[in-house]
C-alpha positions as CSV (number, residue, x, y, z in Angstrom):
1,X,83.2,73.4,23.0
2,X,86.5,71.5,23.2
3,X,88.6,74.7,24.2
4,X,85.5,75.0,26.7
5,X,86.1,71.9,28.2
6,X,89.8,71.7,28.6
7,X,89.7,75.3,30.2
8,X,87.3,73.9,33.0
9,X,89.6,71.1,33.7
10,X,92.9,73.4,34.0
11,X,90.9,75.4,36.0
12,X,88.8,73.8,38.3
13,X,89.9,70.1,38.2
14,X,87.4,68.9,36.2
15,X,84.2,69.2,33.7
16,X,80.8,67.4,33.5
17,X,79.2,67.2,30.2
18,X,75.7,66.1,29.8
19,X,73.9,63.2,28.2
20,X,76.8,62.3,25.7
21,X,75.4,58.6,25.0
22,X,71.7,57.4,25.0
23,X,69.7,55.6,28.0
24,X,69.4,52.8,25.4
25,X,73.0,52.6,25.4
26,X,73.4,52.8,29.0
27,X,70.8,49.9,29.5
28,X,72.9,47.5,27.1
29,X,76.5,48.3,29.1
30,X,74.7,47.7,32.2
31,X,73.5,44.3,30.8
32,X,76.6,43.3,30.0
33,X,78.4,44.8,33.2
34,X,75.8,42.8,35.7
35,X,76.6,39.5,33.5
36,X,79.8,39.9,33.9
37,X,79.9,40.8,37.7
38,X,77.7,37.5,38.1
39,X,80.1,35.5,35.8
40,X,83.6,36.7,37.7
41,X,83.0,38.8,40.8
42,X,83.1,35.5,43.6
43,X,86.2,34.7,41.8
44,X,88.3,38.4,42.8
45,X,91.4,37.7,44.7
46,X,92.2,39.3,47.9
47,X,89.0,41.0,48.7
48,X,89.5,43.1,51.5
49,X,86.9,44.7,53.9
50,X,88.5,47.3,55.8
51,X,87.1,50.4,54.8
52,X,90.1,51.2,52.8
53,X,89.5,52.1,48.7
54,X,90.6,48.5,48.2
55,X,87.7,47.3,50.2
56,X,85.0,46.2,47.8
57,X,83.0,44.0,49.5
58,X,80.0,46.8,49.3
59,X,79.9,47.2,45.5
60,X,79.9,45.5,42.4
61,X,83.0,45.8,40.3
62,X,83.8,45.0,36.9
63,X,87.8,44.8,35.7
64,X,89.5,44.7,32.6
65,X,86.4,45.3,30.3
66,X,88.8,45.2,27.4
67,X,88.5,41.7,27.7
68,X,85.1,41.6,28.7
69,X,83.1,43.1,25.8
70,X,84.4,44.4,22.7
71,X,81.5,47.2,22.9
72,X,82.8,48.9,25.5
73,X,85.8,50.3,22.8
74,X,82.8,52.6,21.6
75,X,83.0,54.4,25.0
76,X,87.0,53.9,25.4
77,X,87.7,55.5,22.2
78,X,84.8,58.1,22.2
79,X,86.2,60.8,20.1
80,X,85.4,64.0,22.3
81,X,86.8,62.0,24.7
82,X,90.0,61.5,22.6
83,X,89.8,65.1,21.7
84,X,90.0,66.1,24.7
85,X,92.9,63.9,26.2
86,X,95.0,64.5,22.9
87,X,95.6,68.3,24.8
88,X,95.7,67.5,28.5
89,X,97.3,64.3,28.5
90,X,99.9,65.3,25.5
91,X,101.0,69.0,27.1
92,X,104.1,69.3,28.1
93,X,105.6,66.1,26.2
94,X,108.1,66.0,23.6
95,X,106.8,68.4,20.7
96,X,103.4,67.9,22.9
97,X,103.4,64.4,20.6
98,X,103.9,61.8,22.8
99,X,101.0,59.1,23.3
100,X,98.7,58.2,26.0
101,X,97.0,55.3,26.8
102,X,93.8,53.3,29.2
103,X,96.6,52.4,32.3
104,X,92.7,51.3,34.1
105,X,89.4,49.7,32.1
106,X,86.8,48.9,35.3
107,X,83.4,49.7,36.3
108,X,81.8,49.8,39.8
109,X,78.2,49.9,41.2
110,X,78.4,50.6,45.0
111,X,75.3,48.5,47.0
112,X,73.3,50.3,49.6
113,X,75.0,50.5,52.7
114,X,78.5,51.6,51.4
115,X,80.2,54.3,53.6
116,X,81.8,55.8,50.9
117,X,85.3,56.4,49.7
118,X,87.9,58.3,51.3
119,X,89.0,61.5,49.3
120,X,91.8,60.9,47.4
121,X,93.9,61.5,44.4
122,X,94.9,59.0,41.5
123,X,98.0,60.0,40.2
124,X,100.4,59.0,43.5
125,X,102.0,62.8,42.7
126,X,100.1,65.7,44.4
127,X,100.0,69.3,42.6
128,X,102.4,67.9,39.7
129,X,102.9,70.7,36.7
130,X,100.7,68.3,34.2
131,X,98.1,66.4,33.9
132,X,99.5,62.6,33.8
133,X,96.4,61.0,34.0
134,X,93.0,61.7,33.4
135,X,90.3,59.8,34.9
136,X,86.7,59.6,32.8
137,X,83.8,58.4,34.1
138,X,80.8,57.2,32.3
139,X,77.5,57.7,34.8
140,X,75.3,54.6,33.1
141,X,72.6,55.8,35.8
142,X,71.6,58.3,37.0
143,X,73.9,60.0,40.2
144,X,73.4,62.1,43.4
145,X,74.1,62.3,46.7
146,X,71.8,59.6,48.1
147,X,72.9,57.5,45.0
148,X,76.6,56.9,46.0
149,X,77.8,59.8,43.6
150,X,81.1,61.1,42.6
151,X,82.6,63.6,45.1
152,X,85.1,66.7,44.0
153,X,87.1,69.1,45.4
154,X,87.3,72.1,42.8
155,X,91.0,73.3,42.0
156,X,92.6,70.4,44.7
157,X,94.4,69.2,41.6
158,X,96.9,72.4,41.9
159,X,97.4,71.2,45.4
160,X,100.9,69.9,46.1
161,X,99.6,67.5,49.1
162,X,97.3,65.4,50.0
163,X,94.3,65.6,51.7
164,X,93.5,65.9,55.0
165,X,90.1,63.9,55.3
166,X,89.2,65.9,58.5
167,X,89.9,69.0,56.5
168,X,88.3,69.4,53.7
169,X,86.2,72.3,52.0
170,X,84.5,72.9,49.3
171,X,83.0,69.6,48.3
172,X,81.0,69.3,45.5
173,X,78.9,66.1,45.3
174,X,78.3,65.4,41.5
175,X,74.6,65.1,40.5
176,X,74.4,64.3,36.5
177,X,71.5,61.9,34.7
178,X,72.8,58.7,32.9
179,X,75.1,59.0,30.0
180,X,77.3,62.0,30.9
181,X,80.6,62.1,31.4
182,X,82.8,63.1,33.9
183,X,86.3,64.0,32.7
184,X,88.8,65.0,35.6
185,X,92.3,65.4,36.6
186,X,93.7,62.3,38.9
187,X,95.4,64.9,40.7
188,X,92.1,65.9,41.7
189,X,90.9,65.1,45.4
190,X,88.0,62.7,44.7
191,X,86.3,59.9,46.2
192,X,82.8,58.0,46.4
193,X,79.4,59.2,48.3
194,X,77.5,57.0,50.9
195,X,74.9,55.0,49.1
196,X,71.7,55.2,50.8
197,X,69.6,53.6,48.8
198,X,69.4,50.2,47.1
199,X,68.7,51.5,43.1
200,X,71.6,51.0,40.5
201,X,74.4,53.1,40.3
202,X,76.6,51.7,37.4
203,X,79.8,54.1,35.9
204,X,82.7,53.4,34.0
205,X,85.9,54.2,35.4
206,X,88.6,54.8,33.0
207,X,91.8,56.2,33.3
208,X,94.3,57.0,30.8
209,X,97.8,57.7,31.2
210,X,100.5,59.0,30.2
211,X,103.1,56.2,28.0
212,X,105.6,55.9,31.0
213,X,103.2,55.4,34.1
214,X,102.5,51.7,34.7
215,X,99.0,49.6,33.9
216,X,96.7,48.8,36.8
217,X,96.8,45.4,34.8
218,X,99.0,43.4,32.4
219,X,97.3,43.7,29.3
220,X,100.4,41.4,27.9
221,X,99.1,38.7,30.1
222,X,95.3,39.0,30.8
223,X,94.1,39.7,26.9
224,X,93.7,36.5,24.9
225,X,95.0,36.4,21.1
226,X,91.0,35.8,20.6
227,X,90.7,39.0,21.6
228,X,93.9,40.3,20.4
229,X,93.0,39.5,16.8
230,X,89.7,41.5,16.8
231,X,91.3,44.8,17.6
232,X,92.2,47.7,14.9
233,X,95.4,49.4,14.9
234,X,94.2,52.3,17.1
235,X,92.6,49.7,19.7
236,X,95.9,47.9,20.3
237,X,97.8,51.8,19.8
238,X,94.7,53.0,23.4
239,X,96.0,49.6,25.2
240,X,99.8,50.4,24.8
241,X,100.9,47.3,23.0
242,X,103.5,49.3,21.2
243,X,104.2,50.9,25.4
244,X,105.8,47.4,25.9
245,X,109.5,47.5,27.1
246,X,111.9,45.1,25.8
247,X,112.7,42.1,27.4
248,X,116.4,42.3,26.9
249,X,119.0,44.3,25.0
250,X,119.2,41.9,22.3
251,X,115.6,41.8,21.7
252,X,115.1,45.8,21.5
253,X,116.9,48.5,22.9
254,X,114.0,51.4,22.9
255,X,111.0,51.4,25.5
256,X,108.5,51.9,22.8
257,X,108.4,49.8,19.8
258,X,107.2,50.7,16.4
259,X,104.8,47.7,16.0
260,X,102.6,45.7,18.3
261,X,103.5,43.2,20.6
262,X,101.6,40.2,20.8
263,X,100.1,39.3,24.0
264,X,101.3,35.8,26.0
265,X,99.4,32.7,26.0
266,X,96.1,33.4,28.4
């Protein structure tokens, strides 16, 4: 099923599997994700609302979950997940070795009323030769096109442009029933469905990256030592804390270290 999977996202972009986790297990990361929303969403700097992808104004959001719950590692390091991303994400690298890692840990729920994204694409390079980041999305309810649902543009990824909003063909609005999975290309034209109604519409949105593309968020400097402590060897490995660079010549002279750096004080 693996070689299944990766084939579909060469090919068209993307692949939607099926009820990988429980609706228990969706009920408990919504739990969490609405706590959390309540706890830090007033405090978000520089909330826009101009329509623009930055504009959240018409949906709950969730950042950094790393730091949020340790739970959510069970999803961020779910192994057909890894087995998938060990291929796409590691082809074309040195010896097809080189690591990977989450660049963006977030979760949305878009409120009734939201116009919907733009289509778009995630990796800032159109049509690039390979995949340099893979976005995954974990649908904790269920989606459809009334529900604010994940739109995609089958085999856009190849395209070496972007899109012309006014333009486009071939959408395919994504309609899946909680806990499946949504593993695509960033290069992918993408982008968000109106919500029309007022029901819940949480998902994980993860993206992992190649070693040498910048985080969405300083990991050094928004995970606390608390935190730090907890994590195994192949928690810290998915969060890049051996991605680091050096601060100077003197302290190291590689861009990736052979042990883990320790966060700063948060």
């Amino acid at each position: 099923m693996i070689k299944k999977y990766i084939k579909e996202i060469e090919k068209k972009g993307y692949v939607l599997i099926p009820k990988v986790i429980s609706e228990k297990k969706c009920e408990k990361y919504k739990l969490i994700l609405e706590r959390n929303f309540k706890k830090y969403g007033h405090k978000h700097a520089n909330v826009k609302q101009d329509g623009s992808l930055a504009d959240k104004s018409l949906e709950k959001v969730v950042f950094n979950l790393h730091n949020k719950d340790l739970s959510f590692f069970a999803l961020f390091q779910h192994p057909l997940v890894l087995k998938i991303l060990d291929v796409i994400l590691k082809k074309g690298s040195y010896q097809n070795k080189e690591p990977y890692y989450l660049n963006n840990i977030s979760a949305r729920c878009p409120l009734k009323g939201n116009p919907g994204q733009l289509i778009h694409l995630d990796s800032n390079l159109a049509g690039v030769n390979y995949n340099i980041i893979t976005n995954v999305m974990w649908y904790l309810d269920d989606v459809d096109k009334k529900n604010g649902t994940t739109i995609v543009v089958p085999g856009s990824h190849n395209i070496k442009k972007y899109c012309n909003n006014n333009k486009i063909k071939n959408k395919i609005y994504i309609k899946a029933k909680k806990g499946s999975l949504l593993i695509f290309n960033a290069n992918l034209w993408h982008g968000g469905s109106s919500k029309g109604n007022d029901s819940s519409r949480w998902a994980l949105v993860l993206g992992y990256a190649r070693w040498f593309i910048k985080p969405s968020f300083d990991y050094m400097k928004n995970t606390s030592m608390k935190i730090y402590s907890k994590l195994t060897k192949e928690q810290k490995a998915l969060l890049g804390f051996d991605l680091i660079p050096p601060k100077d010549e003197f302290t190291r002279m590689t861009r990736r270290s052979n042990f883990f750096e320790k966060p700063s004080k948060f």
